[in-house]
C-alpha positions as CSV (number, residue, x, y, z in Angstrom):
1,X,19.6,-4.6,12.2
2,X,21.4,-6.1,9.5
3,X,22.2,-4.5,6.6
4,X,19.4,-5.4,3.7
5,X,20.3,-7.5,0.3
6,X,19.0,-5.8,-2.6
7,X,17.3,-9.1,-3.2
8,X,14.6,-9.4,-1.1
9,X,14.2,-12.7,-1.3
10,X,17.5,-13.6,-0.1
11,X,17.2,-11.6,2.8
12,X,14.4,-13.0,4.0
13,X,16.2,-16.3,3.7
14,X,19.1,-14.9,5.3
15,X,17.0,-13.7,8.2
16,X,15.2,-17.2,8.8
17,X,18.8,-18.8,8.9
18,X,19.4,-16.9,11.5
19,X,16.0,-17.4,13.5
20,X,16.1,-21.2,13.0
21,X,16.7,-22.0,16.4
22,X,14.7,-19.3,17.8
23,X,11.6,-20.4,15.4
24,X,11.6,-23.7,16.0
25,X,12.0,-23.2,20.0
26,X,8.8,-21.6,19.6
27,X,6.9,-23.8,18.0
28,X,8.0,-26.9,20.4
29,X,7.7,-24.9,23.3
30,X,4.1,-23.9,22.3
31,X,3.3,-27.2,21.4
32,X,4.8,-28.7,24.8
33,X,1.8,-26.1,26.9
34,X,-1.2,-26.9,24.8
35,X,-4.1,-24.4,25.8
36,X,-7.6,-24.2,24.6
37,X,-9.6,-21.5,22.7
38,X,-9.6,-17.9,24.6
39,X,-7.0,-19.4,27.4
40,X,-4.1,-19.5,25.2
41,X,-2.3,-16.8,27.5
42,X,1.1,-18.6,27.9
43,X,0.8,-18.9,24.0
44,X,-0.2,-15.9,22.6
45,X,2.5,-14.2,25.6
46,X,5.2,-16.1,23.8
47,X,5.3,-14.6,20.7
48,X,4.2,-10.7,21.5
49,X,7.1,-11.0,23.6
50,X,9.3,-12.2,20.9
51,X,7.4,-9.7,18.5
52,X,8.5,-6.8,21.0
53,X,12.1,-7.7,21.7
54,X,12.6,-7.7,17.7
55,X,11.0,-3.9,17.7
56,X,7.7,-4.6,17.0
57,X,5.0,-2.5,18.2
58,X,2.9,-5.3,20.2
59,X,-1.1,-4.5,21.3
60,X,-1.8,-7.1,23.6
61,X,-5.6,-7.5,24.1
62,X,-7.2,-6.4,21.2
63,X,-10.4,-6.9,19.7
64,X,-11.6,-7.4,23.1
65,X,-10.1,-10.8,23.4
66,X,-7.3,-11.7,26.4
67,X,-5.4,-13.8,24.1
68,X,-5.4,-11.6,21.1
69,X,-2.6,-9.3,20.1
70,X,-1.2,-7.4,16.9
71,X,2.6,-6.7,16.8
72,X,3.5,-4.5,13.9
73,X,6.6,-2.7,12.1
74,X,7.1,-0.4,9.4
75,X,5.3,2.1,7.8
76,X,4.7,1.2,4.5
77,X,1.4,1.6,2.7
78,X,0.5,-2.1,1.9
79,X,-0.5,-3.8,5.0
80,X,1.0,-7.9,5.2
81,X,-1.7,-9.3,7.4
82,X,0.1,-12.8,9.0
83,X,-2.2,-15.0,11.3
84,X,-0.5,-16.9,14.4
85,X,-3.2,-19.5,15.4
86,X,-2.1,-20.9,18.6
87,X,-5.5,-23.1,20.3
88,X,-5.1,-26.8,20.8
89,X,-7.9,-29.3,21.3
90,X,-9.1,-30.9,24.3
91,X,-7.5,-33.8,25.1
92,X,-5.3,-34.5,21.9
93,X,-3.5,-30.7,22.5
94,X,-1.8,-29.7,19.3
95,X,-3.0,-32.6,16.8
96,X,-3.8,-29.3,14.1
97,X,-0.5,-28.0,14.4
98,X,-1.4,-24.3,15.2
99,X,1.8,-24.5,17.1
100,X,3.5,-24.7,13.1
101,X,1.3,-21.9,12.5
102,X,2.3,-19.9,14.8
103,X,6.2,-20.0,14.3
104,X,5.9,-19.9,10.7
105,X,3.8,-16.7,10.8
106,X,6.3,-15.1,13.0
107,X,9.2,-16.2,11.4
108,X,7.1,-14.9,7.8
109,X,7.0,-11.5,10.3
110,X,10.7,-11.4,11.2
111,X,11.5,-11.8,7.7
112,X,9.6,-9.1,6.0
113,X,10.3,-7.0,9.1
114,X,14.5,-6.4,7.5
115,X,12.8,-5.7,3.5
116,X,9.7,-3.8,5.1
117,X,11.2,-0.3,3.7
118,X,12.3,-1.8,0.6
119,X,9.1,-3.0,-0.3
120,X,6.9,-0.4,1.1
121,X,5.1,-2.3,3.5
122,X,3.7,-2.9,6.9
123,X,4.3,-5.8,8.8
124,X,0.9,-7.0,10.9
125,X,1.5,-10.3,12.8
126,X,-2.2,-10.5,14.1
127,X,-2.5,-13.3,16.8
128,X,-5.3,-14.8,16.2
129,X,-7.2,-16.6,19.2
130,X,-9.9,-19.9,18.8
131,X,-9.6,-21.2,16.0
132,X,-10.9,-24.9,16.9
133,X,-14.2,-23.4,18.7
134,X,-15.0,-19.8,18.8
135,X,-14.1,-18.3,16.0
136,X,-11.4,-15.1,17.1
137,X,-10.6,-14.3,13.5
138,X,-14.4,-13.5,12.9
139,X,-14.3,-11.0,16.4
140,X,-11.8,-9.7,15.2
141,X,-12.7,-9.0,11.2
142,X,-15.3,-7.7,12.4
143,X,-13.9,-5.5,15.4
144,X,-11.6,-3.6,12.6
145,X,-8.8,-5.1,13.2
146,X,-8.0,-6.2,9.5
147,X,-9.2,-3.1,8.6
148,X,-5.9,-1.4,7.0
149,X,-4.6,-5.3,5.8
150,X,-4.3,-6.0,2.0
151,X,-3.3,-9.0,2.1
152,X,-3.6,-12.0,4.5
153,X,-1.8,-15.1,5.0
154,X,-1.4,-18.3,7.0
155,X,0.2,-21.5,6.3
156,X,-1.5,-24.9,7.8
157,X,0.5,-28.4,8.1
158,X,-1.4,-31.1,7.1
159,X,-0.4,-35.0,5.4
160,X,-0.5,-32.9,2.6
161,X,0.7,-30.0,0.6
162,X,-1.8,-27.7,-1.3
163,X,-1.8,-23.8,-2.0
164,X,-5.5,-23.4,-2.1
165,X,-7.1,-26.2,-1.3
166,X,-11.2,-25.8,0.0
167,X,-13.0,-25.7,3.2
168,X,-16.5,-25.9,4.3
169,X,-18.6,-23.5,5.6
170,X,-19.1,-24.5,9.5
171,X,-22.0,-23.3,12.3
172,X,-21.7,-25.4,15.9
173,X,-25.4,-25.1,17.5
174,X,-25.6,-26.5,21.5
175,X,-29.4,-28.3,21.7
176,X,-30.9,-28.5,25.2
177,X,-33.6,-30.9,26.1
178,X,-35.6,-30.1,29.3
179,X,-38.0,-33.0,31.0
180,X,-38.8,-34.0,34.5
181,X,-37.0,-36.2,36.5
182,X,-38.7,-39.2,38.4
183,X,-37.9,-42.2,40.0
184,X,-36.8,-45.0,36.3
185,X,-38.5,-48.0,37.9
186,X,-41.3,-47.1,40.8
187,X,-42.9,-44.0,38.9
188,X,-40.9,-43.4,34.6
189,X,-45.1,-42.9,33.8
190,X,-44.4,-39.6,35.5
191,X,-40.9,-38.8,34.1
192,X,-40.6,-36.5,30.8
193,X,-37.0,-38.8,29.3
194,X,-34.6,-35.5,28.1
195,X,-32.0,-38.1,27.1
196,X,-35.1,-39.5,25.1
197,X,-35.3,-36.5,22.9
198,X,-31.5,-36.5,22.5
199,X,-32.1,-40.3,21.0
200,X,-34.8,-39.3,18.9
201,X,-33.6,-36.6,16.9
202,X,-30.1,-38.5,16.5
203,X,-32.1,-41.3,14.6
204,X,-33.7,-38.3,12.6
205,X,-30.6,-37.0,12.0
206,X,-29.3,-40.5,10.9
207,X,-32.6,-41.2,8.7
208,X,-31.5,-37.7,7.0
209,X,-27.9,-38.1,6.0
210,X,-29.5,-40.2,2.8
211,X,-30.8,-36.7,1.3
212,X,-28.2,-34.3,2.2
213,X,-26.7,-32.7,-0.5
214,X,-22.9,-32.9,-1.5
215,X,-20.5,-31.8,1.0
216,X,-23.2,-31.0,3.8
217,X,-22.2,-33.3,7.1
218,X,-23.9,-33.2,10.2
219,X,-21.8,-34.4,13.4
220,X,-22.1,-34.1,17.1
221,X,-21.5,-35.6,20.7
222,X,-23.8,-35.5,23.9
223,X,-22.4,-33.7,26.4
224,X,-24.7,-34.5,29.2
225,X,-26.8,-37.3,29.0
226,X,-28.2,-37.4,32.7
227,X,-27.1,-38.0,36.1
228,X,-27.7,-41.7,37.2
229,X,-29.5,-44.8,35.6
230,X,-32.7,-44.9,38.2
231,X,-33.4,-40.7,37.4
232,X,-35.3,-40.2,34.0
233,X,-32.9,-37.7,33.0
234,X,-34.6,-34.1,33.3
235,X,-31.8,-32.1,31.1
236,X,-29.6,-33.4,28.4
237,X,-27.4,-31.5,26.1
238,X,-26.1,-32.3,22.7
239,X,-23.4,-30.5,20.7
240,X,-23.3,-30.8,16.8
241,X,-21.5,-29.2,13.9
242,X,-23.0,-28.7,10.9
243,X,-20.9,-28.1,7.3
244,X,-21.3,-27.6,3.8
245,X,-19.6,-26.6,0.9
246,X,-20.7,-22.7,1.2
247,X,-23.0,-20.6,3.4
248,X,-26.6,-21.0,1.4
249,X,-26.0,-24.9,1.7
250,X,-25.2,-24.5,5.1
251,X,-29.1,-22.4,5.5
252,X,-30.7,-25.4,4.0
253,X,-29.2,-27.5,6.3
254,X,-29.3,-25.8,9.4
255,X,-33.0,-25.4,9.2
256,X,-33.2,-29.3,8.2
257,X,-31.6,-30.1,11.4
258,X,-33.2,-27.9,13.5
259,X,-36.1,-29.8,12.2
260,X,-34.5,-33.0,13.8
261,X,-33.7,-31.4,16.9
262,X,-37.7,-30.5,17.4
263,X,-38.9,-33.7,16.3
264,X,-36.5,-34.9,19.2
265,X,-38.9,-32.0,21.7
266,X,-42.2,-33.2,20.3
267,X,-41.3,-36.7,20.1
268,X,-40.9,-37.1,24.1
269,X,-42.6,-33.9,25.4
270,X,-39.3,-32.1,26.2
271,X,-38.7,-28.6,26.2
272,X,-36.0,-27.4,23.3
273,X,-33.2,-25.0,23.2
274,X,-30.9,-24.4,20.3
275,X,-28.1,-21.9,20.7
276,X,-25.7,-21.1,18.0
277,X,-22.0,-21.5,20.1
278,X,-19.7,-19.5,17.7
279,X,-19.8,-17.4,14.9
280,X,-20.6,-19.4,11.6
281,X,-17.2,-20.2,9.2
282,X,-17.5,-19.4,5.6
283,X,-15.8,-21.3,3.3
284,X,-12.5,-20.4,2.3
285,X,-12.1,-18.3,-1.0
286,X,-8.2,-18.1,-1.8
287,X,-6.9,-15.4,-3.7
288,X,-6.0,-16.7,-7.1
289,X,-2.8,-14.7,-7.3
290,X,-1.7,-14.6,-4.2
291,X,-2.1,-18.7,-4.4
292,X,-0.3,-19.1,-7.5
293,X,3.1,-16.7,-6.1
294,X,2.5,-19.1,-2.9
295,X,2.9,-22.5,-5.2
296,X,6.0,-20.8,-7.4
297,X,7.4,-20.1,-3.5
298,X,7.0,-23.2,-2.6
299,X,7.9,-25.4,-5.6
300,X,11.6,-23.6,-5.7
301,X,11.9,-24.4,-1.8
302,X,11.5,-27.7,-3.0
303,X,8.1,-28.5,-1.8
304,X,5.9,-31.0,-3.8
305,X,2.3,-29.4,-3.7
306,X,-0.8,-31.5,-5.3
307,X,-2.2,-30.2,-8.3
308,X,-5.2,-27.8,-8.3
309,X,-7.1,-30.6,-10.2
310,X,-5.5,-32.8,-6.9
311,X,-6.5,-29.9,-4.5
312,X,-10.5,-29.9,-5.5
313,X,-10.7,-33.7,-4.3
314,X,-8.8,-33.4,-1.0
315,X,-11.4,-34.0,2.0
316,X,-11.6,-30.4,3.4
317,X,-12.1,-29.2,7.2
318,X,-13.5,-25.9,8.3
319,X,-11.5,-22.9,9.4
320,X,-12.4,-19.0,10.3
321,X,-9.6,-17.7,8.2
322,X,-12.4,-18.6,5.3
323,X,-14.1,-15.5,7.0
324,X,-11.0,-13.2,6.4
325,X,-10.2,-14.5,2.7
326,X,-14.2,-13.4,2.2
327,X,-13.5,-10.2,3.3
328,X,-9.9,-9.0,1.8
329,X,-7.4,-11.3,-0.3
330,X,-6.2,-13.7,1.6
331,X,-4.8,-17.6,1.5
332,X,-4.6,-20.4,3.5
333,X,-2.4,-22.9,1.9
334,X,-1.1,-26.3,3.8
335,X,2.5,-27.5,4.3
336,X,2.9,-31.5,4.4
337,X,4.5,-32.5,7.3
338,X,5.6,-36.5,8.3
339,X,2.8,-38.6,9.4
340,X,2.8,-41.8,8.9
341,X,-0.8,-42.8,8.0
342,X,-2.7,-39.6,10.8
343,X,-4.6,-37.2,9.8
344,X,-5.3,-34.2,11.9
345,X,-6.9,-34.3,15.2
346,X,-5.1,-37.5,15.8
347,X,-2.9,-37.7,18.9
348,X,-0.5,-39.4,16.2
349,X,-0.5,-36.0,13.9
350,X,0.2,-34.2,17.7
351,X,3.4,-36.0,18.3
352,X,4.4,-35.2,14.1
353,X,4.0,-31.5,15.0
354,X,7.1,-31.8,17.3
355,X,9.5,-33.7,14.9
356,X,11.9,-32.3,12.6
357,X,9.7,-32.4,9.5
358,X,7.5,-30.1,11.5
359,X,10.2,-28.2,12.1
360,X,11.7,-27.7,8.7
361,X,7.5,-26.7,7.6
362,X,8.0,-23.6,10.4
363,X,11.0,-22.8,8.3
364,X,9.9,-23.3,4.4
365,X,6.3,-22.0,5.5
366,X,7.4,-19.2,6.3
367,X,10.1,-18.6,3.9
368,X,6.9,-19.5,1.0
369,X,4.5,-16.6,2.8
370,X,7.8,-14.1,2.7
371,X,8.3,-14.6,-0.8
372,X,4.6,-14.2,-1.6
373,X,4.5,-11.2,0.1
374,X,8.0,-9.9,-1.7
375,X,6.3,-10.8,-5.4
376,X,2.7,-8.7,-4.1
377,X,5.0,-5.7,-3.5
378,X,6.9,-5.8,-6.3
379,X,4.3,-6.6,-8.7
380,X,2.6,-2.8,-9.6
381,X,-0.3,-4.3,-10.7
382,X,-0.8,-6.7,-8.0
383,X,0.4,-4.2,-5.4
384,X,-2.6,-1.5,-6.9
385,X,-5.6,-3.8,-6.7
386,X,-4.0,-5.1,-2.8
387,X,-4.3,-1.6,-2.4
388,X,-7.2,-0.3,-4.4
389,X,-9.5,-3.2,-2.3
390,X,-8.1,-1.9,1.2
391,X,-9.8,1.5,-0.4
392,X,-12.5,-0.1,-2.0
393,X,-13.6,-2.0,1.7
394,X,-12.9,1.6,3.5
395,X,-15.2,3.6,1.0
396,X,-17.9,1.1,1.6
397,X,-18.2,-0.1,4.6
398,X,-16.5,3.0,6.8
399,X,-14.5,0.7,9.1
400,X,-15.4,-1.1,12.1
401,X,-14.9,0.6,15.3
């Protein structure tokens, strides 16, 4: 290994210069074999193996999930959480960029990995599994396996650049409707229509959206809506998110909606089934600190990041990492990348994620996390409450097994 600077943050920049190539060949190749939530095993194999030719200790597997690893080096006391999201979406593969996320996290990994005894820190590159449907950072928060972290970090690309932007509170419920099937023209009168009930609470679920509260958004697809024209469908299914700005607006909401979903059951005679699909997001709470060290990171890299006046406007997604910034200080900032006019989950922002502004985001993304992490351990006060919470959530809660 090479020999460290005593500046630790021009090592780190040092050791990205020299991973450039090797970063950003990650990220494209990645990007170039989109897989979906809990099959990302070409993915998630990528970097472990990286992570273990650069002498990390890599756990494939963890948490119970195929596609989830840790790779980790050093020894140090404070524990530098970095999570490598690495799902696409059906269809429009990597139009979230978790491919970006995914090299810069690593690359954040390689870089701390040479200043690791300096600082007095572990290195935990925790590949983090279903992001977009499934929720593998809540599995694994609560399987333990952020247990020993103090700190946690990602960086996300978006059209725009924030350091702690907000996110809503998500819960993804799957309705059934159950009938009986009969012939649509010589005997409906003994049909019970299941695609019927799936009309019926859509237009309650329309009539609603005047009295939602702020933030709360209710949207959803039918994923089965019968099997031919002259069968009155006996089984239709429905998928819909549901989102707010925090988890007791999401309550009042899910039980308004459920509401709509039974007056679809009673409406038509249909049996009703409502399962909950993943585990429900929280919204994101940022550590202020840790934010503000990620904007001065960015901002001498050259970055132009939005105001947090700018930041509390911005239309906000959902994301499980709000589950981990709940539970131990943590951030989730965004990295701008070339667009055009796309927006995320746009097969436009897919083919952005592969260009040379995405490219140069794996680099300064990570570059920003490293130097966050370098002003956490440096700082003694910072680096005693990082620590004194990892205590704090031990003494409490006893760890998760």
């Amino acid at each position: 290994m090479a020999q460290v600077s005593t500046d630790p943050k021009a090592t780190c920049r040092a050791v990205l210069q020299r991973y450039e190539d090797a970063l950003v060949g990650l990220s494209r190749s990645i990007h170039a074999e989109p897989e979906l939530a809990f099959r990302e095993h070409r993915s998630a194999a990528k970097i472990a193996d990286l992570a273990e030719r650069e002498g990390f200790q890599v756990e494939r597997g963890v948490a119970g999930l195929d596609t989830a690893f840790t790779a980790t080096y050093g020894t140090g006391e404070l524990v530098v959480a970095l999570c490598a999201e690495y799902d696409a979406l059906p269809e429009v593969g990597h139009a979230c960029g978790h491919n970006v996320i995914a090299a810069s996290s690593t690359g954040t990994a390689l870089a701390l990995r040479e200043v690791a005894d300096q600082l007095g820190i572990t290195v935990k590159l925790i590949g983090t599994p279903a992001e977009e449907a499934g929720g593998g950072k809540v599995l694994m928060l609560e399987r333990g396996v952020f247990d020993d972290a103090a700190m946690a970090m990602m960086v996300h690309p978006s059209p725009d650049e924030t350091c702690a932007s907000p996110s809503l509170a998500i819960v993804d419920l799957e309705v059934t409707y159950r009938g009986k099937e009969s012939h649509a023209a010589a005997a409906p009168h003994l049909g019970v229509n299941a695609a019927d009930a799936v009309t019926l609470a859509q237009v309650a679920i329309g009539l609603a959206r005047q009295h939602l509260e702020p933030k709360q958004m209710v949207h959803g697809i039918v994923t089965n809506g019968g099997a031919a024209p002259n069968i009155v469908p006996a089984r239709t299914s429905a998928l819909f998110y549901l989102r707010a700005a925090d988890l007791e607006s999401l309550q009042r909401l899910d039980n308004r909606i459920r509401g709509c979903f039974e007056a679809g059951a009673v409406g038509t005679g249909c049996a009703l089934e409502v399962e909950q699909v993943s585990p429900v997001y929280t919204e994101l709470a940022p550590d202020e600190w840790l934010a503000q060290a990620y904007r001065a990171a960015a901002t001498e890299l050259g970055r132009c990041l939005l105001s947090p006046q700018e930041e509390l406007l911005r239309t906000a997604g959902s994301t499980d990492m709000g589950n981990v910034t709940r539970a131990l200080p943590g951030i989730h900032p965004t990295i701008a990348i070339d667009c055009g006019d796309a927006v995320n989950h746009q097969p436009e922002f897919a083919a952005a994620c592969a260009s040379p502004s995405a490219d140069r985001a794996v680099l300064d993304g990570a570059l920003s996390m490293a130097w966050t992490a370098v002003a956490a351990a440096t700082d003694s006060d910072q680096r005693a409450r990082l620590l004194d919470g990892v205590r704090h959530r031990s003494g409490s809660a006893g760890g998760v097994a």
